[in-house]
N, C-alpha and C positions, 0 to 999 in steps of 0.2 A: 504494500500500500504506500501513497504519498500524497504530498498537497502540490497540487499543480496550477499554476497564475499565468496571468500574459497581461502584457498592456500594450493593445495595437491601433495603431492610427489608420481611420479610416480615409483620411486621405493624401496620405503620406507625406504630414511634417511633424513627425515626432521629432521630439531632441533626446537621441539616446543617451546621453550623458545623466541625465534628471529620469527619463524612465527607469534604468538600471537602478537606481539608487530608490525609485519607489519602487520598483518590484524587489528588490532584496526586504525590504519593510515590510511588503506585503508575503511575502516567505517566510518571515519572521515572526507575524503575527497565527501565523500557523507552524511554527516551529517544531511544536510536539506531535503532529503527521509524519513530520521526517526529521528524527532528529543525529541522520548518519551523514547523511552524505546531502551537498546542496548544489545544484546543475542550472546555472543562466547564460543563456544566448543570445545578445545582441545580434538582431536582422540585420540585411541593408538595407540602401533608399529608403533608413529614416522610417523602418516600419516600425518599429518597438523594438519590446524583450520579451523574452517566454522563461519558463524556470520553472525545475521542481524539486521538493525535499521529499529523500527515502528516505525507509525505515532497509535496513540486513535484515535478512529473513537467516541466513547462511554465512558462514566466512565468505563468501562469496559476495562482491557489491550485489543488489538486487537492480537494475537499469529501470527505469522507469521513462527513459526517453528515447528517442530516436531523433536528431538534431543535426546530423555531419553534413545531410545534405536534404533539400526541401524533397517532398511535402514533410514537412516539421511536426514531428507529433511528441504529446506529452499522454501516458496511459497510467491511469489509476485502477490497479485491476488485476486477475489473475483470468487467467483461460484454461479451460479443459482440452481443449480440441486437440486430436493429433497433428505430430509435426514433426521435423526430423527431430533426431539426438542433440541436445543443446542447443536448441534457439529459445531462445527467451520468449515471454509474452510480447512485447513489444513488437521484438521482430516478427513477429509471426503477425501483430493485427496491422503491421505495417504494409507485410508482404502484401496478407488480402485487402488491402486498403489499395495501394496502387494495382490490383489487376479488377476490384469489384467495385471501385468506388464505393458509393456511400451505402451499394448493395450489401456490403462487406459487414454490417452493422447486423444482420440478419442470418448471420452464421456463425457468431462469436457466442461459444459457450462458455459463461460466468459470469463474472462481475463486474463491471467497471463504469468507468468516466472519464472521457475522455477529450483534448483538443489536438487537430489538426489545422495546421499552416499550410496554405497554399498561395502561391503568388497574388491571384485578387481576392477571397476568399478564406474565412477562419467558418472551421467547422465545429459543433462542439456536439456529444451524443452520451448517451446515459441508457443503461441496460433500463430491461422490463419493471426491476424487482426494483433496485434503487437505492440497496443501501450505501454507495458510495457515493455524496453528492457532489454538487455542483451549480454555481450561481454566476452572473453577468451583468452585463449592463453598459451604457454606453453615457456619455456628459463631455462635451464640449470636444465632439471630433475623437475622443478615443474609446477603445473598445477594450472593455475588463472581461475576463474571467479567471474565478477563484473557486475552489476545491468547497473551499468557507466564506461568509458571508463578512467577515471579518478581514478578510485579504479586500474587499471592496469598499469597507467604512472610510477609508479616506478620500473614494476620489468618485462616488458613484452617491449620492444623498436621495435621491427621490425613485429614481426607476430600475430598481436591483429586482432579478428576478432568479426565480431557481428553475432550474432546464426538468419538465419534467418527467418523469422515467417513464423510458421507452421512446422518445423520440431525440430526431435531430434537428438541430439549428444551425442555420448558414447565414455569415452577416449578405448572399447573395440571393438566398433565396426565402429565408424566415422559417418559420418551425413547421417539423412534421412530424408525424409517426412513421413507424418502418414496425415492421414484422419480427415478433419475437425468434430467435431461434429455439425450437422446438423440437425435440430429439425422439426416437422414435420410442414409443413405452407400449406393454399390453394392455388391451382391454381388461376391465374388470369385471370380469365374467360373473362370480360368485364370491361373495364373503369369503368361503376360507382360503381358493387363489386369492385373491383380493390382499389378501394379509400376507401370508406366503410371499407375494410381487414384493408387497411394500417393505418388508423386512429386507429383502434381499437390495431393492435399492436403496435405502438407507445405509445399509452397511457398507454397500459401495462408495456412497456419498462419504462415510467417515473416511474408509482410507483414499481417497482421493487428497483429504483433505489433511495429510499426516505428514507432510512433507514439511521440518522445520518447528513443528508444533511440541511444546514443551509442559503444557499443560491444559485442565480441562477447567471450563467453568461450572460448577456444582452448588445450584441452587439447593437441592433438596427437590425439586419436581421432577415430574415424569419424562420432560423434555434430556434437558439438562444428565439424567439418570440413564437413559436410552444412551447418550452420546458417551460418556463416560463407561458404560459396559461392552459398548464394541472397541472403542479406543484403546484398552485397556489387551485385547485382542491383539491386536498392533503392535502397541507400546505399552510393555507391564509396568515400565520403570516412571510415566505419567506422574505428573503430579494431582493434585485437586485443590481448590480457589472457592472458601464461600467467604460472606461478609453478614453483618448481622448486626444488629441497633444492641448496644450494652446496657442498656437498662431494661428493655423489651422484646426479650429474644422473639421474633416472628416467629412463627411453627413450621418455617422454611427447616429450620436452624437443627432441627430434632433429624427429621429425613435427611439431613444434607450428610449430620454424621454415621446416622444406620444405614446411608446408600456407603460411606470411604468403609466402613466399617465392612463391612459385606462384600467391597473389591478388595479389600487390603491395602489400602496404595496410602499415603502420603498424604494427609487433609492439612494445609495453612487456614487458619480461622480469621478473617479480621473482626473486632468487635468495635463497631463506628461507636464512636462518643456525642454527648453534644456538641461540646466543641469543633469535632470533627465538621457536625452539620453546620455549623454556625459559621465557623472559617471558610464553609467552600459554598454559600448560598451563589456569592458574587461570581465565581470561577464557575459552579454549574449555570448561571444563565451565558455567561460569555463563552461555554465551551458550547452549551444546546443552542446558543444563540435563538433564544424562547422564554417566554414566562410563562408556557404552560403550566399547572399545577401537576400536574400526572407527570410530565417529563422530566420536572426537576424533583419531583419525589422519585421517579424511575432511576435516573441516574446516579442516585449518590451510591449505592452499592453497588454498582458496577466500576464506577471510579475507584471506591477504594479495594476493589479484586482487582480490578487492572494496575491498580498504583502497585498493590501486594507483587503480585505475578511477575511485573516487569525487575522485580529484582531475581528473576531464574529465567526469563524467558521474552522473547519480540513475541510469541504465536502462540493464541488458546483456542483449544475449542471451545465452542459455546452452543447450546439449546435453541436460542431463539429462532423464529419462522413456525413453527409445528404449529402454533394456537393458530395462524391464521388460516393454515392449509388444510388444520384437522380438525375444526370446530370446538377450538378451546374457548371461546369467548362466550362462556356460559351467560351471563348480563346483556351478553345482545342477543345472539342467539336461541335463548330461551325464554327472552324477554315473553311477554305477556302481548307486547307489541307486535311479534312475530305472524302475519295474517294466514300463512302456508306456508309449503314446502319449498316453492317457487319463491317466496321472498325472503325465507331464510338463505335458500343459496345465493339472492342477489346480495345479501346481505356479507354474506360469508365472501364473496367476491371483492363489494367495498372494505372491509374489514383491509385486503389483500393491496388492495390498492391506494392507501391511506399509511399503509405501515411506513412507508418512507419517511412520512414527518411525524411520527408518533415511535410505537416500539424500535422499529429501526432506525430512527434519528436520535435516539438515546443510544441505543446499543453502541452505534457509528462513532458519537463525540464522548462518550466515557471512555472506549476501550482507546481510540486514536488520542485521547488529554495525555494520557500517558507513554503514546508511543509503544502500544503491542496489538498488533494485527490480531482480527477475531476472523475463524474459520466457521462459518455457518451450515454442516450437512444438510439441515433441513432445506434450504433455499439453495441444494442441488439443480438442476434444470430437468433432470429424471425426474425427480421426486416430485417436485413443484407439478410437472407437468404428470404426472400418473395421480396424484393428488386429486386433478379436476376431471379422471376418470370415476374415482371412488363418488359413490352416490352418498348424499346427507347422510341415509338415511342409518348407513352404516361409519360415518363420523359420530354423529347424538343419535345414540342408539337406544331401540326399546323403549318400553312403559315409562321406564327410570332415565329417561333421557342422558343418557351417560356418555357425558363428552371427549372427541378425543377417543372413540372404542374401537377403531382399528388399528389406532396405534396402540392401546394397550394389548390389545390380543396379540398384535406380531412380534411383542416385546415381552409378555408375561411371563414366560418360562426363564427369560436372562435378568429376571428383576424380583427383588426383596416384594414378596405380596402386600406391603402395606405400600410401598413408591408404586406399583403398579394398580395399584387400587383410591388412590389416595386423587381427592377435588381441586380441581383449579381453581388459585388464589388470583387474585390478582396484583399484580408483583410486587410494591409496597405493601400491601397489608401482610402477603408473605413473608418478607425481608423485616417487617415489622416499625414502618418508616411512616405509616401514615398518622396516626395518635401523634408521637414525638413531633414530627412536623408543627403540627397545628399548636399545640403547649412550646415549641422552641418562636413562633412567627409571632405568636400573640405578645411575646415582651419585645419586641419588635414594632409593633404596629400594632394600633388601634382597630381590633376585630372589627367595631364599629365605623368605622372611617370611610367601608365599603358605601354604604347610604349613600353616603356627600358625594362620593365617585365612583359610582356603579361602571360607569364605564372607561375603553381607553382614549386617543385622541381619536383613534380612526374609528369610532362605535363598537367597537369589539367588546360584550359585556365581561366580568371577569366571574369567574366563577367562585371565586370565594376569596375574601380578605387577604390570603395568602398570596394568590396573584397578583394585587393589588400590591404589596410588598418588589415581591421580584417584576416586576412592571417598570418600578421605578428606577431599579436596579438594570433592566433594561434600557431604558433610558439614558442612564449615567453612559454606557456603553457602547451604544447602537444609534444610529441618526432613527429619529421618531419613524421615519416611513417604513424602516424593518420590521415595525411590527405587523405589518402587513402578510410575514413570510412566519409569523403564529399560528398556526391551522390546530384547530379541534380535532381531539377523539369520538366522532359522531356519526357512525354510517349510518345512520337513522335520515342524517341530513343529505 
């Protein structure tokens, strides 16, 4: 992974001397995406600079650019796709880039975000799924783009936008969608094939994803628990990462140690303190670049397992993606609101398509604050896509609506029957972040305060006092129009 910036003149009278020195700034401000290696290339005819900061996956550099000679590309990303022996990512979505043009974005299997340079033309494209972002914008003749919204805060005040996943933008031709790649999966014939399929490509998705990985993240859930017991396959020597509120252990906290206990391997514990929360309110809106309330409750336990981890390790695995793929989100899903079958799946859909600024824009800026790259199996391109073979009916299954029940049946036998059986929390309250929150915000601010300021500048209501707080804090940080780039958890809406 890395942060990748450009500052280019759209009608070529940049002065590189003053570019170079705000794009190193704006590299800077994203410093903990890459804090190995730092790559800038002054254009000619006065087009700008481009640059980006790795993260080492390997004693090996990890490249992240392609630069020696145009079309100039900068890839935030890893790929699956075959290719010869030793060509890196880069080179390989370079190759298909110069023979399929922008076709090429529809064959790339995994994850990324990316810009290309071409002589009249910067192009910029963002896979389906979207956990790797990406933002822009243009003021007074030049053209930004930034990994983070914060490589943009200097020079971009009103019209910053983020590219969104699944499509491309050309400052030639303006945005579109392209076609996911899509690999081939079996049908889902019956429940117990069904399960059987699913099992097997999961496990493919972990060792896919073993390459350089030095540890797992281990909530204590089912997700999390699944990843951990094939990895483990793999790699016995694995370590495991929970984190947990020290005055109020979440019931994460109980399963997290009966799941290491049950591999045998290696459990680091962190136990966040107040102060822990209190010192990082300011650093989790500037890293979520959000005053969500859900997101900066999400994020503080992931910061402090990725802070942990990175003293053993750049690469963890991690859980996340299964709730959207597999009907985890019992509160929407089982909601009362729910009309049918047909709107639960619409629903299960948005869920999937929203995660980019919610679960996996947490995931994204907690694990990269620290500089350790997170391996997501579940958001394989197999799995994703046999995912939307498997019918509801057999994610929330039966009488007892039991969410999540094809992943547990394909996983039951490799898992302790209380993690294999055990309810999705939702992830504060599991971690045990949500209480403390609101008791650490209230000596902070006036709970009541909300009344007087229900809302933000741009009408965005806030959902609870708390926001109201990190809002501000927002503010202190961010030019007012970036809140605009706050999106709700609400597939209802």
């Amino acid at each position: 992974m890395a942060g990748i910036a450009g500052i280019l003149s759209l009608n070529g009278n940049s002065t590189n001397g003053n570019r170079t020195l705000e794009l190193e700034n704006s590299l800077n401000l994203m410093r903990h995406r890459g804090p190995d290696n730092r790559i800038i290339k002054t254009l000619r005819d006065s087009r700008g600079v481009i640059g980006a900061a790795e993260i080492n996956l390997t004693a090996e550099r990890t490249y992240c650019t392609a630069i020696d000679r145009p079309p100039y590309v900068l890839f935030d990303g890893e790929l699956f796709n075959e290719r010869p022996e030793g060509q890196t990512d880069v080179e390989l979505f370079k190759e298909l880039y110069e023979k399929h043009g922008k076709d090429c974005f529809s064959l790339l299997d995994g994850s990324f975000s990316c810009a290309i340079i071409e002589k009249d033309e910067i192009i910029l494209a963002r896979d389906h799924v979207g956990a790797r972002p990406l933002f822009y914008g243009s003021e007074n003749g030049s053209f930004h783009f930034s990994t983070e919204m914060k490589g943009l805060k200097d020079f971009i005040r009103f019209d910053v936008n983020e590219l969104v996943p699944g499509h491309i933008y050309s400052t030639k031709e303006g945005m579109r969608e392209f076609q996911p790649f899509i690999p081939e999966v079996p049908d889902a014939v019956d429940l117990k094939q069904a399960t059987t399929t699913l099992r097997e490509l999961v496990i493919e998705a972990v060792q896919r994803r073993m390459k350089g990985v030095g540890g797992i993240s281990l909530s204590g859930g089912l997700d999390s628990s699944i990843v951990a017991v094939i990895a483990k396959e793999f790699k016995p020597d694995l370590h495991l990462f929970t984190a947990s509120i020290a005055k109020a252990h979440g019931p994460d906290l109980e399963n997290a140690k009966l799941m290491a206990e049950y591999l045998g391997m290696e459990h680091h514990i962190y136990f966040i303190t107040d102060e822990d929360i209190t010192n990082f309110i300011s650093d989790a809106v500037w890293y979520l670049e959000s005053f969500d309330e859900d997101c900066i409750s999400g994020i503080i336990s992931n910061y402090y397992v990725s802070k942990m981890a990175k003293e053993d390790t750049n690469a963890m695995l991690v859980g996340e993606g299964a709730d959207e793929l597999f009907g985890g989100y019992q509160m929407v899903l089982k909601s009362p609101r729910v009309t049918s079958d047909e709107h639960r799946e619409q629903l299960a859909r948005r869920l999937m398509e929203i995660a980019y600024n919610t679960a996996l824009r947490r995931l994204d800026r907690a694990w990269m604050a620290n500089g350790v790259v997170y391996q997501t199996p579940f958001l394989d391109s197999k799995v994703v896509a046999y995912s939307q073979n498997i019918p509801m009916k057999w994610k929330i299954y039966g009488e007892k609506q039991i969410e999540k029940f094809i992943l547990r049946e394909a996983f039951r036998d490799m898992l302790p029957e209380k993690i294999a059986n055990r309810e999705k929390l939702r992830f504060a309250m599991g971690v045990g972040t949500d209480d403390v929150m609101d008791e650490l915000i209230s000596q902070q601010i006036d709970p009541g305060e909300i009344k007087e300021r229900p809302r933000t500048a741009y009408g965005l209501p806030f959902a609870s006092f708390k926001e109201l707080y990190y809002y501000d804090e927002f503010l202190r940080l961010f030019p007012p129009a970036y809140e605009k780039q706050t999106v709700r958890w609400d597939p209802f809406k």
